[in-house]
Each structure stands twice: as C-alpha cells, then as structure tokens.
N, C-alpha and C positions, 0 to 999 in steps of 0.2 A: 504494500500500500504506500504510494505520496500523500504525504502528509506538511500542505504548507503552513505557518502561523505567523501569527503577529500579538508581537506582548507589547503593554504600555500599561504605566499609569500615572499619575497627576502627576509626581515628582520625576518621574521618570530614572530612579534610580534603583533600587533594591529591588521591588517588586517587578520592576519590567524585565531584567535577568533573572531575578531566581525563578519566574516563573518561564522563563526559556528553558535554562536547565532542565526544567520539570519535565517541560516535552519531548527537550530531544533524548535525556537518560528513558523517559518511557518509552518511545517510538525506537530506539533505538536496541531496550530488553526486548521490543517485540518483533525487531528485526525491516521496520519498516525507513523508509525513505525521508528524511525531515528536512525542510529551513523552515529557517525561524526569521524574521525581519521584526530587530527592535525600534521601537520609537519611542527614545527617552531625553534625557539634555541634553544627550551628544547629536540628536536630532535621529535623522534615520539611517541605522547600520545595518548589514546586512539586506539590502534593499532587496525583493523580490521581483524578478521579470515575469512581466507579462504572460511569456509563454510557459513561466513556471509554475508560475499560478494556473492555468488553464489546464497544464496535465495533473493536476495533483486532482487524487480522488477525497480529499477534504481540506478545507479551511476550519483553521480553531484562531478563535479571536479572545484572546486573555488581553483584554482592555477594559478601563477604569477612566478612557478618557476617547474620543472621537479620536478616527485613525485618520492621517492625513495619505491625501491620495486614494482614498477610499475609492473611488471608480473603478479601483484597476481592482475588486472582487467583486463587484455586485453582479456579475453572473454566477457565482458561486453564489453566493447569496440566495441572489432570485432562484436559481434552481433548488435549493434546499440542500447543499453540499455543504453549509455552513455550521457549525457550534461556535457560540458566542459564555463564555465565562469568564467571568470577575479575575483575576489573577492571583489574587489571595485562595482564592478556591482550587486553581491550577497547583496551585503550589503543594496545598496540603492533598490531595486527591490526583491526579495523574493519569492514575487509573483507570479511575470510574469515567473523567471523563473523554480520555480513548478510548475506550470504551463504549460510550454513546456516541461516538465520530465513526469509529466501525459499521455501525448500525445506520448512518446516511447513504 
C-alpha cells in the first residue's frame, strides 16, 4: 500500500514531527510505502508531488491547522481516499488509525 501524509499543527513544532514518526514507524512495521510532507515553522518540508499524491492509495491528514496548498489533494478527498486526524491522536494511536486508512 502508498501511503501519503501530511502532519501540522498550530506551532508547528513537536506535534507536526512526532506525529510523522508515528506514521512512517507504523507504515513502515507494516511494510507499506510512506511520505510524509511536514508543514510546521520551517514552512513546508518534504513537499509532496503531484503525481505522488495521485498514486498513493491513501491520504492521512494529522493536522490541527489548514494545510496550505491544499488543492493538490482534494481529489483524494472528494473521492473518499482520505482520513483526516488530530495529531495528538496520530501520535498516541498509529495503529488504529492505519488501520481505518486500510479500510478506504
């Protein structure tokens, strides 16, 4: 499985990495495909193309703040390919919610 994401939140410092971590040690125990694209003070690292996003069979959105450039997933979105959670929640759980990205 492709697995693209995008972490943020208000400060854009702890939480927007630890909850990268989160995804790519889980996606990565379960052998699947990840980036991550953070958007925190350093602005946006790890930037996601276009055409990466488009072959990835999910987006996981661990934000706590609007994602900028947001356009370049709203077909993932519209099509229902998307899970959207808090990143404090990412961090503590992983699992559960690869888990419910599996199941899109």
């Amino acid at each position: 499985m492709k697995v693209v994401a995008v972490t943020a939140c208000p400060t854009g410092i702890a939480h927007t990495y630890m909850a990268q971590e989160a995804i790519e040690k889980e996606c990565k125990k379960r052998g699947y495909e990840v980036q991550v694209e953070t958007q925190g003070s350093m602005g946006i690292e790890n930037e996601l193309e276009q055409d990466t996003i488009d072959e990835a069979d999910v987006l996981i959105l661990a934000v706590a703040i609007d994602v900028e450039d947001g356009e370049r997933f709203e077909e993932k979105i519209d099509s229902g390919k998307s899970l959207s959670v808090d990143p404090g929640e990412m961090i503590k759980h992983p699992d559960k919610y690869l888990d419910q990205a599996e199941k899109l």
